[in-house]
C-alpha positions as a Markdown table, in Angstrom:
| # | Residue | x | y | z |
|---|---|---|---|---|
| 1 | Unk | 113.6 | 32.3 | 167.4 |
| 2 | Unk | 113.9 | 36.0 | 167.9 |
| 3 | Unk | 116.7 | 37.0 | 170.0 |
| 4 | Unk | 115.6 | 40.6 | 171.8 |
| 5 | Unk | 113.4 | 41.5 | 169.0 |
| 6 | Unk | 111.2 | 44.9 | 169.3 |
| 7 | Unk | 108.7 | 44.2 | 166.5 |
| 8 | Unk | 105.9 | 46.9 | 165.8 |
| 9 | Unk | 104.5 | 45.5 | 162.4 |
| 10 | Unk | 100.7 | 47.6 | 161.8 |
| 11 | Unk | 100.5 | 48.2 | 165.8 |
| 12 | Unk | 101.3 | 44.6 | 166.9 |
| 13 | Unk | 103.9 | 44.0 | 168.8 |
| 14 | Unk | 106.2 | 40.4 | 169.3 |
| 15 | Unk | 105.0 | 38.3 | 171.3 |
| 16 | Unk | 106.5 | 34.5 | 173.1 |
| 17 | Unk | 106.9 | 32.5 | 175.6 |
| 18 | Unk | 109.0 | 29.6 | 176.3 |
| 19 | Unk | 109.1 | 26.9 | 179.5 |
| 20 | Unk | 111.9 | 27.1 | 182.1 |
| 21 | Unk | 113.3 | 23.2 | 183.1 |
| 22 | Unk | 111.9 | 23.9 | 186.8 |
| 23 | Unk | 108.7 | 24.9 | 185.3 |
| 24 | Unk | 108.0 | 21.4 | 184.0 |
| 25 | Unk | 105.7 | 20.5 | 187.0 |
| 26 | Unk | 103.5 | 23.4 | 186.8 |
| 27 | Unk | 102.8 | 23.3 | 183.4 |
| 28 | Unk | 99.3 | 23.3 | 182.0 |
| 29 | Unk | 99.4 | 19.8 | 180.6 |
| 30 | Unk | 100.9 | 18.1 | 183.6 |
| 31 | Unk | 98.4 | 19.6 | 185.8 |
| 32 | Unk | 95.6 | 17.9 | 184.0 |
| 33 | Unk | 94.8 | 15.0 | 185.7 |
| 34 | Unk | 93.4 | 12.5 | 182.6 |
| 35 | Unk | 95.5 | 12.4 | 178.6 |
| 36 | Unk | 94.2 | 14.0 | 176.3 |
| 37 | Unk | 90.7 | 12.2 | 175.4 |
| 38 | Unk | 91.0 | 12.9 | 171.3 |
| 39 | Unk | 94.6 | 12.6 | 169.9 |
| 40 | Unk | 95.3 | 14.6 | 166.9 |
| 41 | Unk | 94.2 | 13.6 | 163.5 |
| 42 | Unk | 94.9 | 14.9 | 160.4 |
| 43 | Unk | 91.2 | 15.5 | 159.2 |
| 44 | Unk | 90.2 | 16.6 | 162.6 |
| 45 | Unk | 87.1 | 19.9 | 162.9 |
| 46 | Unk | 87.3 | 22.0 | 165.3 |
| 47 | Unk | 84.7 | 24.2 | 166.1 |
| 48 | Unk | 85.5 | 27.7 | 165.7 |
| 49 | Unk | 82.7 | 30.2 | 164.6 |
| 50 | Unk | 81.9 | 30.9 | 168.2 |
| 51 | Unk | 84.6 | 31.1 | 171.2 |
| 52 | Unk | 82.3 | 29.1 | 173.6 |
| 53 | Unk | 81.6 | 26.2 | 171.2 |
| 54 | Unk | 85.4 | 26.2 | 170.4 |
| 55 | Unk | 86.3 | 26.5 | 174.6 |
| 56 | Unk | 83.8 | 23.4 | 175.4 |
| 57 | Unk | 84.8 | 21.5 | 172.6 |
| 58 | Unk | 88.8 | 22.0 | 173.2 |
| 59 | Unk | 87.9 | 21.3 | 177.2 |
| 60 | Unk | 85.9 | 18.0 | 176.4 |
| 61 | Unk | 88.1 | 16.5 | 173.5 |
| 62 | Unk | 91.9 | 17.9 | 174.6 |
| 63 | Unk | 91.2 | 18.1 | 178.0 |
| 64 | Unk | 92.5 | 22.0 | 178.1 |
| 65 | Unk | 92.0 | 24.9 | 180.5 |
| 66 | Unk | 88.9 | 27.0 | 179.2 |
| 67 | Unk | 91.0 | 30.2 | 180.8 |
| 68 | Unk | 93.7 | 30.0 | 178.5 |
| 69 | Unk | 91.3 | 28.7 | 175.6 |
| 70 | Unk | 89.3 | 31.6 | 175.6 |
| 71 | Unk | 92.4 | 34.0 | 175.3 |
| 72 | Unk | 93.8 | 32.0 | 172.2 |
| 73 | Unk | 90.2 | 32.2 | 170.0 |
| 74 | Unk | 90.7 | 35.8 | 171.0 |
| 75 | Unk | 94.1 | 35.7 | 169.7 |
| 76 | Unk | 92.9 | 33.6 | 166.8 |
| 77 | Unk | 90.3 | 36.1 | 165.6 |
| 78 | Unk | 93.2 | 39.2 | 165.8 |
| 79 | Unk | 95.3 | 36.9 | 163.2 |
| 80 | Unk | 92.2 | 36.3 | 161.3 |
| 81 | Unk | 91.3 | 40.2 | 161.5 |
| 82 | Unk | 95.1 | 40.8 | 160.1 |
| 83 | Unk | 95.1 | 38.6 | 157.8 |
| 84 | Unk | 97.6 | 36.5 | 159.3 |
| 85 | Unk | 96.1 | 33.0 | 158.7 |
| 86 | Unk | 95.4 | 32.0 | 155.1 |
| 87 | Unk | 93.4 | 28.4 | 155.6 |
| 88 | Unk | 91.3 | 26.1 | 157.4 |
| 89 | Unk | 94.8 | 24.6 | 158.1 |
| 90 | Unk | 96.6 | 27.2 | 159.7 |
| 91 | Unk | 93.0 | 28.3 | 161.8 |
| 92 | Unk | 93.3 | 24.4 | 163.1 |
| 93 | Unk | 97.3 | 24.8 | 163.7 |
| 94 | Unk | 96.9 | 27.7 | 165.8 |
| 95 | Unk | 94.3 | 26.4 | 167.9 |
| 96 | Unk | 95.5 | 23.1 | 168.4 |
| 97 | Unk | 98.8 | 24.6 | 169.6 |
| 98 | Unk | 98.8 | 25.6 | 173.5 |
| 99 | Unk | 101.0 | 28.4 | 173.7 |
| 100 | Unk | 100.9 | 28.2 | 176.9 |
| 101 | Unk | 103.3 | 25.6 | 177.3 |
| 102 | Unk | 105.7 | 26.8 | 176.3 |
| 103 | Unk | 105.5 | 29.9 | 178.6 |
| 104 | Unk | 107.2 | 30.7 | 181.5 |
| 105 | Unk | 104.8 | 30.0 | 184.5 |
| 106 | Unk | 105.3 | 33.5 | 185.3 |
| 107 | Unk | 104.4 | 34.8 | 182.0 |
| 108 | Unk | 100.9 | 32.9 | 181.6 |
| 109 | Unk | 98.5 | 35.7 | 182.2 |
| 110 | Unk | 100.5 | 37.1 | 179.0 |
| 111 | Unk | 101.0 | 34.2 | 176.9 |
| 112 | Unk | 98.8 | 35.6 | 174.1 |
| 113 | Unk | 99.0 | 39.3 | 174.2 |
| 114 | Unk | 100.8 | 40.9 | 171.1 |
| 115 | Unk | 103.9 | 41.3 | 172.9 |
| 116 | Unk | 107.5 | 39.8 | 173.0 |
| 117 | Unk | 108.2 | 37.7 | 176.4 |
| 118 | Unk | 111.9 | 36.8 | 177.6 |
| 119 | Unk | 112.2 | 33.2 | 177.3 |
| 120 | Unk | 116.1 | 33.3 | 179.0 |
| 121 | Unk | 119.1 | 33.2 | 177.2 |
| 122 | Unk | 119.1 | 36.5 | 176.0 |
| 123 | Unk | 116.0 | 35.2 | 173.4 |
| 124 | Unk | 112.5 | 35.4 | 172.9 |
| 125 | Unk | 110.2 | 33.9 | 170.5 |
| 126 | Unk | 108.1 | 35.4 | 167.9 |
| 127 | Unk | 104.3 | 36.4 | 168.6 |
| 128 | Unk | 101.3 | 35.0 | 167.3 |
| 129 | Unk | 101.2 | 37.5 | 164.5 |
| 130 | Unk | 104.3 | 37.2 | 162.9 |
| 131 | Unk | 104.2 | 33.1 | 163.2 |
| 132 | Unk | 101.1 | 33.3 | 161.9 |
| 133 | Unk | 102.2 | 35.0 | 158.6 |
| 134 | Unk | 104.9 | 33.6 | 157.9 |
| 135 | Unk | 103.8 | 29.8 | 158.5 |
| 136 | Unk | 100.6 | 30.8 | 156.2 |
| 137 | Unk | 103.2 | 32.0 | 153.9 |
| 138 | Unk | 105.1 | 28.7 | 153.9 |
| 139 | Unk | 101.9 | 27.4 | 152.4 |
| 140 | Unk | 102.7 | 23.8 | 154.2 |
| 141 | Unk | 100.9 | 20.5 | 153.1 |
| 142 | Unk | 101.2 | 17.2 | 155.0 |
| 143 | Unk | 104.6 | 15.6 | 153.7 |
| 144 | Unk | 106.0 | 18.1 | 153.3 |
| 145 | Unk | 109.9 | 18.1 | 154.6 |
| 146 | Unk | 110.5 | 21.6 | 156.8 |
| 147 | Unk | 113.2 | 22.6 | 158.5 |
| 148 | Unk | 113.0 | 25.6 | 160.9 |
| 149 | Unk | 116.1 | 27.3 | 162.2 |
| 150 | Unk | 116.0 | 28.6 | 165.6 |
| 151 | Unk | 113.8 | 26.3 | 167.6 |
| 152 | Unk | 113.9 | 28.6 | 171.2 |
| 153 | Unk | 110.9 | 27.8 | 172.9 |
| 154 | Unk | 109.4 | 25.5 | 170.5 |
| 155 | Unk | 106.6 | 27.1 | 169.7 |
| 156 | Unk | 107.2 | 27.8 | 165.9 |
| 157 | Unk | 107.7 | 23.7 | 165.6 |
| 158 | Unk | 104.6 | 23.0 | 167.2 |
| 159 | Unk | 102.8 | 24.6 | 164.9 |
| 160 | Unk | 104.5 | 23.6 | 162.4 |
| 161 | Unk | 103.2 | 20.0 | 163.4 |
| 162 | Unk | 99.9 | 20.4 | 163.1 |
| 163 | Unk | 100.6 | 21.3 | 159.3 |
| 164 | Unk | 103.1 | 18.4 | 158.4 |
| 165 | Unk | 104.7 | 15.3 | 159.6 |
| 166 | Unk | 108.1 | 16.1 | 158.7 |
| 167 | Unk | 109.9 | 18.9 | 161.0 |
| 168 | Unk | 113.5 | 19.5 | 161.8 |
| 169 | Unk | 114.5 | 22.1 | 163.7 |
| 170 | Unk | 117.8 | 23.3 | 164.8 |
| 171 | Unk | 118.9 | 25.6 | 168.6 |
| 172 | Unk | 122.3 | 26.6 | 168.5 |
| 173 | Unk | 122.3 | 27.5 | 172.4 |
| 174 | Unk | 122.9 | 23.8 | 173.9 |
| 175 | Unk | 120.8 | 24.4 | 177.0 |
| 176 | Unk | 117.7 | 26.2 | 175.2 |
| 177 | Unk | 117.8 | 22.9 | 172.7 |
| 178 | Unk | 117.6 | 21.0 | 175.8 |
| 179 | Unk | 115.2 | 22.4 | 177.5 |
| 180 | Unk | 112.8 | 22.3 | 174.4 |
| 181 | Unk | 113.2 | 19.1 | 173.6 |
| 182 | Unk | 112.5 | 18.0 | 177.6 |
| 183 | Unk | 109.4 | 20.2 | 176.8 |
| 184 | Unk | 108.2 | 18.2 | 173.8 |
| 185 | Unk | 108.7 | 14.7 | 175.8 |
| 186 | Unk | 106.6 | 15.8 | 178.4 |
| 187 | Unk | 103.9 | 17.2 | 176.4 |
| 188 | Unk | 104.3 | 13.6 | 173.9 |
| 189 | Unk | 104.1 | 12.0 | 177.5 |
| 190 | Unk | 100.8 | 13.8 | 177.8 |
| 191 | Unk | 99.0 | 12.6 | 174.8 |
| 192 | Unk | 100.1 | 14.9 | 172.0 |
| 193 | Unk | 101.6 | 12.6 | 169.7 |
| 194 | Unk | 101.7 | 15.5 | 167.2 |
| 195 | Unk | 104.9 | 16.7 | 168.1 |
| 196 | Unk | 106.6 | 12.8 | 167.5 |
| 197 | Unk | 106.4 | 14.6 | 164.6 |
| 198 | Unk | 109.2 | 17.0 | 165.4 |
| 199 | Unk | 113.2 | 16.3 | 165.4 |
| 200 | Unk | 115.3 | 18.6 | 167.1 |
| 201 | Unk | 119.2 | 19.3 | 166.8 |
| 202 | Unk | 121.5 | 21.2 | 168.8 |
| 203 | Unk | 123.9 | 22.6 | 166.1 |
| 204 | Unk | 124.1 | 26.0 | 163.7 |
| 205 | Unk | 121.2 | 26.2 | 161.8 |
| 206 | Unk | 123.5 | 28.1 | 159.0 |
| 207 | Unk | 124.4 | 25.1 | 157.6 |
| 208 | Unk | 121.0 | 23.4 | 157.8 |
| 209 | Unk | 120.8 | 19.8 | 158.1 |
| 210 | Unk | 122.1 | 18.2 | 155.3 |
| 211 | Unk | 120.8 | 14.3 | 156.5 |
| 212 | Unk | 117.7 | 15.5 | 156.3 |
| 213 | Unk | 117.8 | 17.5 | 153.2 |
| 214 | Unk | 116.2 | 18.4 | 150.7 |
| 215 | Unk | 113.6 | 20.4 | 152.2 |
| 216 | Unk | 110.5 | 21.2 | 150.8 |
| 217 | Unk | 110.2 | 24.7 | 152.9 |
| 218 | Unk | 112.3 | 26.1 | 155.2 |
| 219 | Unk | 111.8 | 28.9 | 157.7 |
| 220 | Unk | 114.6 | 31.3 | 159.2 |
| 221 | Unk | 113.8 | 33.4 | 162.4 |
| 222 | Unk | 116.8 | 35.2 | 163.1 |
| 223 | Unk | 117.9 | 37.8 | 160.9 |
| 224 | Unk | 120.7 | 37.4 | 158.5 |
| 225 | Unk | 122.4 | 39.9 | 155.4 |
| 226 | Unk | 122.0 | 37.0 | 152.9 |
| 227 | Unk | 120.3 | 33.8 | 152.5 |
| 228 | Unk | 122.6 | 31.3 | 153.6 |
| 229 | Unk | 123.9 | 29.4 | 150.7 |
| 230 | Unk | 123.6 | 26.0 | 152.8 |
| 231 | Unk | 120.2 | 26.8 | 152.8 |
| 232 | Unk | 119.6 | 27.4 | 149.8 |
| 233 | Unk | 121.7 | 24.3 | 148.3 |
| 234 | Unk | 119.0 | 22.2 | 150.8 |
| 235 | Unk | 115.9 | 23.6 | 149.6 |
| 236 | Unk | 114.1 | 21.6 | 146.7 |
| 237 | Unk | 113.9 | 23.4 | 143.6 |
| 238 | Unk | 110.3 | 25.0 | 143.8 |
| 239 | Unk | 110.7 | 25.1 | 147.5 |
| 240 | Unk | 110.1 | 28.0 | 149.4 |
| 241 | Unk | 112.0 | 29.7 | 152.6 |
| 242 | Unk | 111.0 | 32.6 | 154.9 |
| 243 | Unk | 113.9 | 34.6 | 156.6 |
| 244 | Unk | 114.8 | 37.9 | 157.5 |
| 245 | Unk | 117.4 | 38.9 | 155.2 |
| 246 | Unk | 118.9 | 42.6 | 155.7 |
| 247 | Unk | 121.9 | 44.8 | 157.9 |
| 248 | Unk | 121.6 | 44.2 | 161.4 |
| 249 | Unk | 118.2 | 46.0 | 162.7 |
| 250 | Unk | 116.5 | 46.3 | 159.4 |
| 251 | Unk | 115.6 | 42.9 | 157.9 |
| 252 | Unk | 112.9 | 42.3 | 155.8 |
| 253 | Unk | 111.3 | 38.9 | 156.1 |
| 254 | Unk | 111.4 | 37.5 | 152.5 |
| 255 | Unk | 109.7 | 35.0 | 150.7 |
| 256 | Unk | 112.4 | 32.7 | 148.6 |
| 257 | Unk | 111.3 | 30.8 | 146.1 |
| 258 | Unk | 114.0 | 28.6 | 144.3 |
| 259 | Unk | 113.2 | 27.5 | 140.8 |
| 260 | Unk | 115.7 | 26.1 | 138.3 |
| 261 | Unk | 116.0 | 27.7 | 134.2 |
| 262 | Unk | 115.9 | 25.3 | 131.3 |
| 263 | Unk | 119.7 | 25.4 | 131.6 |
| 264 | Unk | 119.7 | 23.8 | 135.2 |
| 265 | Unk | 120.8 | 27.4 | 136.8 |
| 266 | Unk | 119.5 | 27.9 | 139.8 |
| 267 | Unk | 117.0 | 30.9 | 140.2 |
| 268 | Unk | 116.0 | 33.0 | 143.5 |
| 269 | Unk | 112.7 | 34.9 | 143.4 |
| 270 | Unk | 112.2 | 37.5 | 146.4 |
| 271 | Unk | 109.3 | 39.0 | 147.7 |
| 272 | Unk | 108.8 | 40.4 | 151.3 |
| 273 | Unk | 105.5 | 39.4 | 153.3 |
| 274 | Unk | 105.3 | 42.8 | 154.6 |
| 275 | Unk | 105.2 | 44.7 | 152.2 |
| 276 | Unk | 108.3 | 46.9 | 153.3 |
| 277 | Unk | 108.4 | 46.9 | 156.6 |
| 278 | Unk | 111.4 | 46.8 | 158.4 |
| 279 | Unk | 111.3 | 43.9 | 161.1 |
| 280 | Unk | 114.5 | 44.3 | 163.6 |
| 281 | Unk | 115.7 | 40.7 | 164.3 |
| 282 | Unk | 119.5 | 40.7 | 165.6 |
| 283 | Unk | 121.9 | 37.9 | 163.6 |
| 284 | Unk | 122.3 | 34.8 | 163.4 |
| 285 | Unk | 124.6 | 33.2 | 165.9 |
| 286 | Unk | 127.4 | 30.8 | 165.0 |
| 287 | Unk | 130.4 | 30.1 | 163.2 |
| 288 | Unk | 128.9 | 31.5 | 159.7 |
| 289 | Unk | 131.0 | 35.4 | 159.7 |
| 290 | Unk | 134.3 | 33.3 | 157.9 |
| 291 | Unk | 132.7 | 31.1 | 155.6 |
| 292 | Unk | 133.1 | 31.8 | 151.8 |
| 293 | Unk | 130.3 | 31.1 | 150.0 |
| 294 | Unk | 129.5 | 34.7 | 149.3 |
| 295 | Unk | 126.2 | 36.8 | 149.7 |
| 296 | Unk | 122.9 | 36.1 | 148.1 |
């Protein structure tokens, strides 16, 4: 979760959505009128070399409205265009997840432009782009143990579950939490049993979630100085995390990988997925500012 992020990373802007509790009922899935006709499966093709084979085949099998179909494969060729998707994988994740839903009603005409959306609570979520690369960065495999902090709308997750069976994900605002797990049940209710694969915690995601530690990967998307040495402790040693890590205003999104020497110390390699861009996210909220663990 981005809370009031201006992003301009190689002329794309944030972009987000979330889903308001009175907003349940007009939702795309609850307006359907059938389930969806093919669950998700792990070795499941979609079509995607042409919008209109992908649109018919989404509308037939998922039971999805072609309107906002059409505007993710657009979306979907941007991120392939930028580089932004890495794998048949992360193609599939992106358009099995409807963004959509997790978009203010009012803010469906603009659920996949390149551009942040308020989602309330003084937040917003990331855009397509920036999710994109730094999933694809988390280089994710099913069975693999994530852990996202800063659930917001819930969009991140749900990607995140068409890539592995194991997410946790943390909101520290009580009332965003609860309104993204309601949206989850509702969309489970609907037929996509993908996101049973998501557990969701209302609690500071600085400290992680040590019951469900280790983690194989973990993503951060609110910006920090320092890698959080809860974290770090919770990643598995040749795991990998994605966070911003910088002053307030001027993180860099870094890749952490955490190997251990010969001599059991722990080692942190850093490289950012940018390539030097600065990428304002504001900090972390919680409890975190007095703890003494020190900076990494």
């Amino acid at each position: 979760m981005l809370r009031r992020e201006f992003l301009q990373l190689a002329g794309i802007a944030a972009a987000s959505g979330a889903l308001a509790p009175s907003a349940f009922a007009d939702t795309a899935a609850a307006s359907a009128a059938t389930a969806l006709p093919t669950p998700f499966d792990w070795a499941l093709d979609i079509p995607t070399k042409s919008k209109e084979a992908y649109v018919a085949w989404m509308v037939k099998n998922r039971s999805e409205d072609a309107k906002f179909l059409g505007r993710r494969y657009d979306r979907y060729r941007a991120l392939m265009n930028n580089r932004d998707i890495w794998d048949k994988q992360g193609e599939r994740a992106f358009l099995m997840t409807p963004r959509e839903e997790f978009c203010l009603k009012a803010n469906w005409g603009h659920c996949y432009d390149s551009a942040f959306l308020d989602i309330g609570y003084g937040v917003t979520i990331s855009g397509p782009h920036l999710v994109g690369r730094m999933t694809s960065t988390l280089n994710l495999t099913k069975g693999d143990n994530v852990l996202e902090v800063g659930t917001g709308s819930g969009y991140q997750s749900a990607y995140l579950a068409h890539l592995t069976d194991k997410v946790h994900t943390i909101e520290i605002i009580k009332p965003l939490a609860e309104r993204t797990r309601a949206t989850y049940d509702a969309l489970i209710a609907r037929g996509y049993d993908e996101f049973k694969n998501v557990s969701s915690k209302n609690a500071d995601g600085y400290f992680g979630w040590e019951e469900a530690a280790p983690f194989d990967k973990i993503i951060v998307t609110c910006g920090i100085d320092h890698i959080p040495p809860p974290l770090l402790r919770q990643l598995k040693t040749g795991g990998i995390m994605v966070i911003p890590v910088g002053p307030p205003g001027a993180q860099h999104i870094l890749k952490v990988v955490k190997t251990a020497g010969a001599d059991g110390a722990v080692n942190v390699a850093r490289s950012d997925i940018f390539g030097g861009k600065v990428i304002p996210f504001v900090p972390l909220a919680g409890g975190h500012q007095d703890e003494g663990d020190g900076q990494l």
